[in-house]
N, C-alpha and C positions, 0 to 999 in steps of 0.2 A: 504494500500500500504506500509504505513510504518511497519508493522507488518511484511511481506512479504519480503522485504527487511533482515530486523534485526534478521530473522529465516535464511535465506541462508546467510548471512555474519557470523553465528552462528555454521552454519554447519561444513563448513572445520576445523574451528578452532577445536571445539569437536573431528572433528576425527585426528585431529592431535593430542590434547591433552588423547584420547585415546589411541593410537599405542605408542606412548612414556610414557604412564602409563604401557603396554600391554609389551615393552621393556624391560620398567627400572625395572619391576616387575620378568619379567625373570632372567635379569640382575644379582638384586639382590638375586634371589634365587640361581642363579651357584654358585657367589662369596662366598655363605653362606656356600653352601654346603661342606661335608666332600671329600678328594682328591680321596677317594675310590667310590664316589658317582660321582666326576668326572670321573675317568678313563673311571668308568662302563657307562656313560653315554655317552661317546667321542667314545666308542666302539658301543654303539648303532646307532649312529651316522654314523659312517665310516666301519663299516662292510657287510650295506648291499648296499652300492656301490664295496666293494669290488668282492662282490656275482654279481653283475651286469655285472662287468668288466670282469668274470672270461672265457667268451666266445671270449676274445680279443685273444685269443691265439690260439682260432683256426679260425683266421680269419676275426670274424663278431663282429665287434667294437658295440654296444648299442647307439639308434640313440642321440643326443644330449637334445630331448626335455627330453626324457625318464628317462635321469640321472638328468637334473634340477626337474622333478616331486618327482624321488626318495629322493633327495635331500631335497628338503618340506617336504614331507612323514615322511622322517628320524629325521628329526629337533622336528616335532612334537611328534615324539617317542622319541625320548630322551626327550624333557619337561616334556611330560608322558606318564612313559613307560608300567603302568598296561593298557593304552588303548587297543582298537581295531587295532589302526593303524600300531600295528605290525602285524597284520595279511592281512590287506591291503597290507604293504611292502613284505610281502614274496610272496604273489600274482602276484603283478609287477614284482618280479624276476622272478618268478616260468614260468609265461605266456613269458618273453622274453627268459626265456633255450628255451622255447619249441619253439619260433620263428627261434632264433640261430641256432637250434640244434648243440652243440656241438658235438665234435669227442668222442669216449669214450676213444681211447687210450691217449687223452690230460688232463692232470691231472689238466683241468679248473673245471671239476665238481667236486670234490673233492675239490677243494677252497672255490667254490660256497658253496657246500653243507656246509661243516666248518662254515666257514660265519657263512652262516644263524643261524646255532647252536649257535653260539657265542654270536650271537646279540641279540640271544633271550634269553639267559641264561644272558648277560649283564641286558637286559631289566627285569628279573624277581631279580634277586640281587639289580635292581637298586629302584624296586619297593615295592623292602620288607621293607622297612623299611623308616623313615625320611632321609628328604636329608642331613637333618644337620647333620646326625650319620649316618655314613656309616655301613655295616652290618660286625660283628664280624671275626677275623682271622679264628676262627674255621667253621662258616658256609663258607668263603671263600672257606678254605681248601677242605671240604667236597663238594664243587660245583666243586672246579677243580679237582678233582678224578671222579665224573662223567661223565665232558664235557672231558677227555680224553678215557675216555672209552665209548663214543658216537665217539668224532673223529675217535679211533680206527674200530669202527662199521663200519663207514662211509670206511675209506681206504681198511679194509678189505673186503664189499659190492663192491666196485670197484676191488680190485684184483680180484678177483673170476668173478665179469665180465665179466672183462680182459681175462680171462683165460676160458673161457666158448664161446667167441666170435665165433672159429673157432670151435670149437666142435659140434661133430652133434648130432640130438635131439635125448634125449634117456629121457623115462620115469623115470630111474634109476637115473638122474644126474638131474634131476629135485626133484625125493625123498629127496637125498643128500643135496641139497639145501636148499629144505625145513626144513627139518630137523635140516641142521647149525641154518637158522634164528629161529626156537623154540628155540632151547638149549642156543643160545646168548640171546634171548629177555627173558629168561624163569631165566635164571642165573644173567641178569643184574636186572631186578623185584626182585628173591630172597636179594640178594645185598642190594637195595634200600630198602627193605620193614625192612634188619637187620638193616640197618643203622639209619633207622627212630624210628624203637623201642629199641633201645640201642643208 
């Protein structure tokens, strides 16, 4: 009996002195870390609520449990960001656009879609390297020349859209189409592959 006892009066304790090891362990890894290890990590963080929110605009608010979910989600991508769990987070967005359905003339999806770029390009910067060294001005550099030229993708996939809406179906303007997304995906790969070997 007394055994019994001195095991469950053991237990809460443990797990309190747990989560406050589990804390202070985080804790001290933020405070260690390098500012550019924070930024990029504060982005991981808050961008894909941004992606969440981005359907407020046309109307349809994201229900509250939804955001507190993504919220945990987020947290645990930023502590670590090489996980799965960024792929989970873009899932819960992905599945609530498709709930939402935004408008396409609302330039929510185009936030959205940024977003998620961002948080993911945060999360692999943030994951390249120790937290105590944040990653070089030059790889910096070279990542935000690409995540503008994916933005750019992104806005430009939306104009055309935009501009395709009313138009009636022609196999022609479907070739056309096709064709842009080659000569961008096919240009931005060239790009990428000089940048990588020089």
């Amino acid at each position: 009996m007394n055994l019994v006892r001195s095991l469950s009066s053991s237990v809460p304790f443990s797990r309190a002195r747990l989560s406050s090891s589990v804390v202070g362990d985080a804790w001290g890894r933020w405070s260690e870390s390098a500012p550019t290890q924070r930024l990029l990590r504060l982005g991981v963080l808050l961008l894909p609520l941004a992606a969440l929110w981005c359907t407020a605009g046309s109307g349809t608010r994201p229900w509250s449990w939804l955001s507190v979910v993504l919220l945990g989600l987020s947290v645990v991508w930023a502590v670590v960001p090489d996980s799965v769990v960024g792929i989970v987070v873009s899932l819960v967005v992905l599945v609530w656009w498709l709930i939402a359905d935004p408008r396409l003339d609302d330039a929510g999806p185009v936030v959205g879609a940024t977003s998620l770029l961002l948080a993911h390009l945060c999360a692999a910067l943030a994951s390249s390297g120790p937290a105590r060294v944040g990653p070089p001005g030059t790889v910096l550099g070279r990542w935000a020349g690409r995540a503008s030229a994916l933005v750019g993708v992104v806005v430009g996939t939306w104009g055309a859209a935009l501009a395709l809406v009313g138009a009636p179906e022609s196999s022609t303007l479907w070739g056309l189409g096709l064709s842009a997304v080659v000569l961008v995906v096919g240009g931005l790969s060239l790009t990428l592959r000089a940048e990588a070997e020089g």
